[in-house]
C-alpha positions as CSV (number, residue, x, y, z in Angstrom):
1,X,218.7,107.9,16.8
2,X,218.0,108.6,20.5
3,X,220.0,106.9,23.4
4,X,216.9,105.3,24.5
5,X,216.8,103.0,20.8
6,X,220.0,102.3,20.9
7,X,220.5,98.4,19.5
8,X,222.4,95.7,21.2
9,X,225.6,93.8,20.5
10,X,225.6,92.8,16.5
11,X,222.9,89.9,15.9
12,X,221.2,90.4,19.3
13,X,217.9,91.3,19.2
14,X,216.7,94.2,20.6
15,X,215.4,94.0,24.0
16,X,212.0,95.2,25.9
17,X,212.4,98.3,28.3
18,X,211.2,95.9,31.5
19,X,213.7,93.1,30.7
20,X,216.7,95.9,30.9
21,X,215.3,97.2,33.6
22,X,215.2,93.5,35.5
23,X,218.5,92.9,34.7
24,X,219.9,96.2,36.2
25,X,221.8,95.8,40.0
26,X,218.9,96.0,42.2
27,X,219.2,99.0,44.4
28,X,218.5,98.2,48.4
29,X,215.3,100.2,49.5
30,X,215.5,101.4,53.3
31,X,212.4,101.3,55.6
32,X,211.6,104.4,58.4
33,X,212.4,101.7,60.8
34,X,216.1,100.9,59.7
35,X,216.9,104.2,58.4
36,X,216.0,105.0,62.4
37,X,218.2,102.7,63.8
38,X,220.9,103.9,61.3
39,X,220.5,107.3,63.0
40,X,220.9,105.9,66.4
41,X,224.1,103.4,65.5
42,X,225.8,106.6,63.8
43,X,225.4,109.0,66.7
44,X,226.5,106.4,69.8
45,X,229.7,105.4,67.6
46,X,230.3,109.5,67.3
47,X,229.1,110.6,70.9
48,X,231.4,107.8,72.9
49,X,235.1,107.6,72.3
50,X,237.4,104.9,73.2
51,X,238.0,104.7,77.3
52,X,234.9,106.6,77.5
53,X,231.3,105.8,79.7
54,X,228.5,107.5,78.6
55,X,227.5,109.4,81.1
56,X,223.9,108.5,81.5
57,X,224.1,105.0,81.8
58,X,222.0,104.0,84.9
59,X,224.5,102.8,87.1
60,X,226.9,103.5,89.3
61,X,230.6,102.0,91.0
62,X,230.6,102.3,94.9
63,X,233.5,101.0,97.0
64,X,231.9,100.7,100.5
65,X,234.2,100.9,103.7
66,X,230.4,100.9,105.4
67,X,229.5,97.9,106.8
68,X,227.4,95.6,104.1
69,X,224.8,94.6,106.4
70,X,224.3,98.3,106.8
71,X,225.2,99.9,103.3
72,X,223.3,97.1,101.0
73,X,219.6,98.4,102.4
74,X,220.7,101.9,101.6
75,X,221.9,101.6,98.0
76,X,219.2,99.4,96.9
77,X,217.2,102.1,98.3
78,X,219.0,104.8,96.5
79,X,218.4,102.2,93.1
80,X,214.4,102.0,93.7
81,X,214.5,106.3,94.3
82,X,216.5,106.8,91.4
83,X,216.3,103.9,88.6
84,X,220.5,103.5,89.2
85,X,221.8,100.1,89.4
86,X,224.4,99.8,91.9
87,X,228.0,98.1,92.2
88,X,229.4,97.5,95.0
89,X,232.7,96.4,96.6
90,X,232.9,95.9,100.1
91,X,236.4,95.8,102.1
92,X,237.2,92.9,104.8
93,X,237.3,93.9,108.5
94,X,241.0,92.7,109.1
95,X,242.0,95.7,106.4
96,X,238.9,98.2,106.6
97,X,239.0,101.8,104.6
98,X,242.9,100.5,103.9
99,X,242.3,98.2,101.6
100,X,239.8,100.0,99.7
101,X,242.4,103.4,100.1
102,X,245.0,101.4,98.3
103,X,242.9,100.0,95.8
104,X,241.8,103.8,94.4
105,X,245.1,104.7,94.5
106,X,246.5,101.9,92.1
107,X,243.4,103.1,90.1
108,X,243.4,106.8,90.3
109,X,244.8,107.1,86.9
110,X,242.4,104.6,85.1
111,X,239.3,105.1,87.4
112,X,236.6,101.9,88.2
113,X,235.5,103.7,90.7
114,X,232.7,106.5,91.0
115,X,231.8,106.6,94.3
116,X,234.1,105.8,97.8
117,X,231.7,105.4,101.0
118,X,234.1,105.8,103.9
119,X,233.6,104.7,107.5
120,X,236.4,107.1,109.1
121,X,238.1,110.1,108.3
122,X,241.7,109.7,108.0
123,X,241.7,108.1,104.6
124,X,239.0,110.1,102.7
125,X,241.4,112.9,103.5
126,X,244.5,111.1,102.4
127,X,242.9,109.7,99.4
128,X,241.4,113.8,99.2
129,X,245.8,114.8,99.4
130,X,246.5,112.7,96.4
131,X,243.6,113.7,94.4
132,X,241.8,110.9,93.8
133,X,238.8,112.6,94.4
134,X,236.8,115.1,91.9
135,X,239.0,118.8,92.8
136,X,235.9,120.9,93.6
137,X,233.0,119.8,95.9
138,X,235.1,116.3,96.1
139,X,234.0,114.8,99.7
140,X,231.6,115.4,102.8
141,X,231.3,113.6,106.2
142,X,228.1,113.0,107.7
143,X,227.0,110.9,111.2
144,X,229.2,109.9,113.1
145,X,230.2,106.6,115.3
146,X,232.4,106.8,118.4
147,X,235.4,104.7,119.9
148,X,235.2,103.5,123.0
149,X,236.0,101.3,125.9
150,X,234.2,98.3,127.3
151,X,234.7,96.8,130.8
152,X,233.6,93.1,130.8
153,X,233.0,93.5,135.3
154,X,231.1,90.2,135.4
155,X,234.3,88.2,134.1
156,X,236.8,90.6,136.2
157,X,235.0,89.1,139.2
158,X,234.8,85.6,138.1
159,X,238.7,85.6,137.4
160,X,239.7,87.4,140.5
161,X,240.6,90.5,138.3
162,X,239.8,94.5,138.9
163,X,236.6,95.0,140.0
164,X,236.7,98.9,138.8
165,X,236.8,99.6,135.3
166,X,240.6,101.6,133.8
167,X,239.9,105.2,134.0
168,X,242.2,106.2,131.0
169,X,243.6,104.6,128.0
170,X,247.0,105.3,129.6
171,X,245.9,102.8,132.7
172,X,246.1,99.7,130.0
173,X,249.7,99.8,130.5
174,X,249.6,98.6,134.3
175,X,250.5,95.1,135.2
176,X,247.0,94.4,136.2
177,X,245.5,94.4,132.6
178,X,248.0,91.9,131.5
179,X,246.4,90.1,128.6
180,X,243.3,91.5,129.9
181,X,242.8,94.1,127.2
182,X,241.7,93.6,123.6
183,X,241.9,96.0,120.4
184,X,241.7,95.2,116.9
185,X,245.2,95.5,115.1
186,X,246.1,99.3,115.0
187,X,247.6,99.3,111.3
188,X,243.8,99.5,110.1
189,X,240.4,100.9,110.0
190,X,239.1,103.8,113.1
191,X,241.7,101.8,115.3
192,X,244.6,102.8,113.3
193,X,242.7,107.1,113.2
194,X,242.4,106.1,116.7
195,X,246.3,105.5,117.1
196,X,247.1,108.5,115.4
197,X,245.1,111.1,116.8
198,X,246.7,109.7,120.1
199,X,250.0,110.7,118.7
200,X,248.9,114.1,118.4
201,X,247.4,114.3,121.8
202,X,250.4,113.4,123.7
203,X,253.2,114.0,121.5
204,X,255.1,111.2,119.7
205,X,257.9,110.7,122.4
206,X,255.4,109.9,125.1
207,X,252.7,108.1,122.5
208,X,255.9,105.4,121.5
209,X,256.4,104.9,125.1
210,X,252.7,104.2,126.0
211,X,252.4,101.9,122.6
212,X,255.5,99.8,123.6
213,X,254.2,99.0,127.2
214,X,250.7,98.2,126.1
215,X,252.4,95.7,123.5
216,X,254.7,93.8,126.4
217,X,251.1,94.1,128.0
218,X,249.9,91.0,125.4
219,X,247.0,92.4,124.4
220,X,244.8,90.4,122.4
221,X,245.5,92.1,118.7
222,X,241.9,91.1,116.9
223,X,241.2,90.8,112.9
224,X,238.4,93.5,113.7
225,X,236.6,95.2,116.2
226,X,233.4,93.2,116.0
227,X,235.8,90.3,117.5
228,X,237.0,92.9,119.8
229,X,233.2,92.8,121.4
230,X,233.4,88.5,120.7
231,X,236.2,88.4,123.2
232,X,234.4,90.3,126.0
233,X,231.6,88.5,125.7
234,X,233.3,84.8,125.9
235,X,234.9,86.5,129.2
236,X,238.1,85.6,127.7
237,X,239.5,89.5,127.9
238,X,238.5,93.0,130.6
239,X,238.7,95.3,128.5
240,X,237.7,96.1,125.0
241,X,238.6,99.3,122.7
242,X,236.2,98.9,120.2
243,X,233.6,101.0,117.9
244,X,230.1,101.8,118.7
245,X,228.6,100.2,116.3
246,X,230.2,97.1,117.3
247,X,229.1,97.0,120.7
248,X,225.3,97.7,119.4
249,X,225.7,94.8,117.4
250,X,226.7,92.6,120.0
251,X,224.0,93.8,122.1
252,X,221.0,93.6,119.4
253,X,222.9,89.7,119.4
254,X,221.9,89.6,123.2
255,X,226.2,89.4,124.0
256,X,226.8,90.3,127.4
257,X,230.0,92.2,126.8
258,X,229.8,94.5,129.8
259,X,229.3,98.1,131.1
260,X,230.0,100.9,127.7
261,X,232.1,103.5,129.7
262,X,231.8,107.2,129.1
263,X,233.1,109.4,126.6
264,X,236.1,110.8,127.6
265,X,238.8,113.0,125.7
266,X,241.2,110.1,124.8
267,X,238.5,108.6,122.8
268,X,237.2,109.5,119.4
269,X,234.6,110.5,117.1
270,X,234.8,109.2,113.7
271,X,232.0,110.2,110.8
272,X,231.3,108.5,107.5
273,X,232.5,110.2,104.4
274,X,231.4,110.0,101.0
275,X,233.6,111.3,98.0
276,X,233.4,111.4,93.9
277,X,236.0,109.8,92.1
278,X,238.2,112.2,89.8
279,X,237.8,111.8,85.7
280,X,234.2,109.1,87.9
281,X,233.0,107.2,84.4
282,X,229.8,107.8,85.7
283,X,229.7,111.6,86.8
284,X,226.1,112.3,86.7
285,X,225.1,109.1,88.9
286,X,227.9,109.9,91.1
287,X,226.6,113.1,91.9
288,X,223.2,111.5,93.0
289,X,224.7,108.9,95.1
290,X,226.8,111.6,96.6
291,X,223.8,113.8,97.6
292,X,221.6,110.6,98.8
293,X,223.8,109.6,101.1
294,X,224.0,113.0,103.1
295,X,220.0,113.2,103.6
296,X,219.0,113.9,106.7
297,X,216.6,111.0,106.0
298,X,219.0,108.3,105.1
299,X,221.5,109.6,108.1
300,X,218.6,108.7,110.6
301,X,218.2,105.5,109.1
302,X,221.9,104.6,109.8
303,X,221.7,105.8,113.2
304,X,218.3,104.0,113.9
305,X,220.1,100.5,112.9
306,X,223.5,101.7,115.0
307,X,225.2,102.0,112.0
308,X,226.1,105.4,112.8
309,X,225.6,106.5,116.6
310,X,224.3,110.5,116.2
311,X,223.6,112.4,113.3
312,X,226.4,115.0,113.4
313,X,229.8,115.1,116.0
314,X,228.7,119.2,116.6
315,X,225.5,117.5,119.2
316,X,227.9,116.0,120.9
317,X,229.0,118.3,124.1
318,X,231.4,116.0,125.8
319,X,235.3,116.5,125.2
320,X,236.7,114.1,122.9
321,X,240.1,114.1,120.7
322,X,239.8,116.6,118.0
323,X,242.5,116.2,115.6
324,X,244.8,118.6,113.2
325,X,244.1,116.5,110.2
326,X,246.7,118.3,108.0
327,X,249.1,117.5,110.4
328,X,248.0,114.1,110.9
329,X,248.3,113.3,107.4
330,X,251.7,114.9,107.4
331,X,253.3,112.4,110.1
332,X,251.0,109.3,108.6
333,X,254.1,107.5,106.8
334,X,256.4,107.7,110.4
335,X,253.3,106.8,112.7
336,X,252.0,103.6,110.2
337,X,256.1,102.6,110.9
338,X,256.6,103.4,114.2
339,X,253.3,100.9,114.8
340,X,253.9,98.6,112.4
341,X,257.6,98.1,114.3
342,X,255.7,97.7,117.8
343,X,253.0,95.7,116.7
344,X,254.1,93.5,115.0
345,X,252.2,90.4,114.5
């Protein structure tokens, strides 16, 4: 007898080939379509491991030091160029660059971050010293906006003050600038690079001594440098030591903050940076953020809205401070202390 004609349990009758075949466990048939999306489930659970991004996800992390009324027409540029959707976080002007500085470092071993867009130098290379960014290739500076000093003449006359405008920094230490003079706090932002690349211009005994007589001066010690420019323009202060971008936005605002003295070598040039994050999640649209923002193209742009002031600091001819950044970085901790005790608040 052949396996085939096998009989049944005892009594049962035999039964036909398509009623065994019925009642056999059904056996799930898989369309092209499913057996596609199998594929694609399998490989995206091989090709990203726990903690990781995949790379070509179309979007990137920016933290922006950059203005946002300046950096938000840029990036959503960059996003209609490149198909990358764009995060950013911006930093508040009573803390600028600082904040944002502090924040990568907390995160540089579990980086959110892909991109940093800096608006002065000092902290791109500290945050460069403690390798937050990428080792090779890691940061570039391009543009560049200047500090300088305003000299609200209008308001000097109305109040019976100086009719002639300081010719130095070192002159806001004379009596007749008395609560006259006004500069955002100098823990922060290109005032604080500003503070510090004095220090290495005049040495640190004579750079205390200058810092504790313009504090028993009563300056007025702003949140920011845009209410630096505010000040002038409400007459309430003489002087301001402010940033250039400020003073154009106070212009394009029709403020009538006063005469924009010269360049001169106490003052300072400070460039925006961009950098890639170390271990970035998303490497690849890092990279193209990174070169957008350095085109010649997107540069002029920044300057044309006085977001930036020039396109590189090597046009300009006049001597300004040029600091030893290594050493700067070097005697950061004992400056940031030696201000924080004069200035404070």
């Amino acid at each position: 007898m052949s396996m085939s004609s096998l009989p049944g349990p005892a009594g049962a009758p035999e039964q036909p080939d398509s009623l065994a075949q019925a009642q056999q466990p059904r056996r799930r048939r898989w369309g092209w379509p499913a057996v596609a999306l199998l594929v694609v489930v399998v490989l995206v659970v091989v090709a990203v491991k726990p903690g990781h991004v995949v790379t070509g996800a179309k979007t990137v992390m920016v933290y922006a030091a950059q203005d946002q009324v300046y950096a938000e027409p840029i990036l959503r540029e960059f996003t209609a160029a490149t198909g990358i959707r764009v995060r950013a976080v911006y930093d508040s002007e009573a803390v600028k660059t600082v904040g944002l500085a502090n924040r990568l470092l907390a995160e540089r071993h579990r980086p959110q971050c892909d991109v940093f867009w800096g608006n002065e130098e000092l902290r791109t290379r500290q945050l460069a010293a403690a390798g937050v960014f990428r080792p090779s290739n890691g940061w570039a500076a391009f543009g560049y906006r200047s500090r300088r000093l305003v000299f609200r003449s209008l308001a000097a006359a109305d109040v019976g003050g100086p009719t002639d405008p300081p010719g130095s920094l070192l002159e806001l230490t004379n009596t007749v600038w008395r609560r006259r003079v006004s500069l955002a706090y100098p823990l922060f932002g290109s005032t604080s690079t500003h503070f510090m690349a004095l220090r290495q211009h005049w040495g640190p005994a004579r750079w205390e001594a200058w810092c504790r007589a313009l504090a028993a001066n009563q300056p007025f010690l702003e949140e920011g440098n845009s209410h630096v420019v505010r000040r002038l323009a409400r007459g309430e202060a003489l002087v301001g030591l402010t940033d250039s971008d400020d003073i154009a936005a106070a212009q394009r605002e029709g403020l009538a903050i006063g005469q924009v003295l010269p360049l001169q070598p106490e003052l300072l040039l400070i460039p925006n940076t961009v950098a890639v994050i170390h271990n970035a999640p998303h490497p690849d649209s890092a990279q193209r953020l990174f070169e957008f923002l350095q085109q010649p193209a997107v540069v002029a742009q920044l300057v044309a809205v006085h977001a930036l002031e020039g396109m590189s600091p090597a046009e300009v001819t006049v001597l300004t401070l040029r600091p030893d950044w290594d050493a700067l970085l070097r005697d950061l901790d004992a400056a940031t202390e030696a201000m924080r005790r004069i200035f404070l608040r």
